[in-house]
C-alpha positions as CSV (number, residue, x, y, z in Angstrom):
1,X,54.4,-43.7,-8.5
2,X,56.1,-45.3,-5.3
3,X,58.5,-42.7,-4.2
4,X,61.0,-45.5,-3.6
5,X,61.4,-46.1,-7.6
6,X,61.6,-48.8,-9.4
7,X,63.8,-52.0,-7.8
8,X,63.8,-51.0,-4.4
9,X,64.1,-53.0,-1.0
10,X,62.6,-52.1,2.6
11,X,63.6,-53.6,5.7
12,X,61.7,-52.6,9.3
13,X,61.9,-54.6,12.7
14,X,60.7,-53.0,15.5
15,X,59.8,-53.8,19.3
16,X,57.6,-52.2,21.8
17,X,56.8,-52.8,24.9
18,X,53.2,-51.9,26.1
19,X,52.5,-50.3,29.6
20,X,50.1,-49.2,31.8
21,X,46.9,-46.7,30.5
22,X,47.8,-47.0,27.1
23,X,51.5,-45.8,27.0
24,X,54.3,-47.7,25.8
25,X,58.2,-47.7,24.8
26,X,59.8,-49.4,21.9
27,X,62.6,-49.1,19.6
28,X,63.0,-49.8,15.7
29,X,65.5,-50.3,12.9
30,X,64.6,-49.9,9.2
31,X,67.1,-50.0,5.9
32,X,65.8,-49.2,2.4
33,X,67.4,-49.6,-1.1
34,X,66.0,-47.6,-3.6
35,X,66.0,-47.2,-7.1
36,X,68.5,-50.1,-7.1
37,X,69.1,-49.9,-11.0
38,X,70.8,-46.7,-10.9
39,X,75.0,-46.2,-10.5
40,X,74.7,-44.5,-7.2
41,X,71.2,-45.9,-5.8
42,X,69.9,-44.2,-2.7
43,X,70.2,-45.8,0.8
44,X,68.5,-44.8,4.1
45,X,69.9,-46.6,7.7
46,X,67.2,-45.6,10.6
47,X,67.3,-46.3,13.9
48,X,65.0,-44.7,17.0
49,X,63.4,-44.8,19.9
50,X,59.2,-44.1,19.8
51,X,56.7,-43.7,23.0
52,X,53.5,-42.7,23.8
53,X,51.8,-41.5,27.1
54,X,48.7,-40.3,27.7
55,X,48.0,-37.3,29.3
56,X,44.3,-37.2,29.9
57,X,41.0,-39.5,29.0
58,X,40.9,-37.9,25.3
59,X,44.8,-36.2,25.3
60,X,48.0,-38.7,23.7
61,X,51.4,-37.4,23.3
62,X,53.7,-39.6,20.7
63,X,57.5,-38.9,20.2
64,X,60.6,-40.5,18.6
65,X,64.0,-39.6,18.5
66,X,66.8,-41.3,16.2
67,X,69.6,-40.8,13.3
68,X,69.4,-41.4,9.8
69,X,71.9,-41.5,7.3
70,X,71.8,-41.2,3.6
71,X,74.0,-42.6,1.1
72,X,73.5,-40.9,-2.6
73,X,70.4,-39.4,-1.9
74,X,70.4,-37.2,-4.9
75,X,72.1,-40.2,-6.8
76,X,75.7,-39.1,-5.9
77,X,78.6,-40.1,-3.8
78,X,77.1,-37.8,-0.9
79,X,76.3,-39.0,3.2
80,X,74.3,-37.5,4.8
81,X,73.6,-38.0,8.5
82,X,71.0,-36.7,11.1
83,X,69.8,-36.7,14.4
84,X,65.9,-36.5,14.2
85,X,63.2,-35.9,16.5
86,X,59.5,-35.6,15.9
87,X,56.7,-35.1,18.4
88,X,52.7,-34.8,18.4
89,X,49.9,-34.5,20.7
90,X,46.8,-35.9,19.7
91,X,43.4,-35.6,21.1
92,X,40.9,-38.2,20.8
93,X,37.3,-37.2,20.7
């Protein structure tokens, strides 16, 4: 099944701006309701900034960096909030 559950909502607008040899810079927004039946229903607010560069003819590095916060995640009155960052190199052959 949809890890989301049953009744849920998703909501993602994003923007990027494309440059030069493949990079580019963008920033998006994204809200999901889940499992909306239940008393205390999950909810995730996102927001972060993404880019890319490449490096080399066949070498790509990707990152993001944003907050999250989660209302009832384990279907309770709990918040949590979070800086995140994620990062990858990829190489294209």
């Amino acid at each position: 099944g949809d890890a989301m559950g049953r009744n849920s909502r998703k909501y993602y607008i994003g923007v990027k701006h494309y440059l030069p040899k493949e990079a580019y810079i963008g920033f998006y927004v994204m809200h999901m309701d889940m499992d909306r039946a239940a008393t205390y229903h999950p909810v995730v607010n996102e927001a972060a900034f993404m880019g890319q560069k490449k490096i080399s003819d066949d070498v790509v590095l990707n990152g993001t960096l944003g907050y999250a916060q989660v209302k009832h995640g384990n279907y309770d009155d709990d918040t949590d909030n979070n800086l995140f960052a994620i990062g990858s190199l990829q190489w294209r052959y």
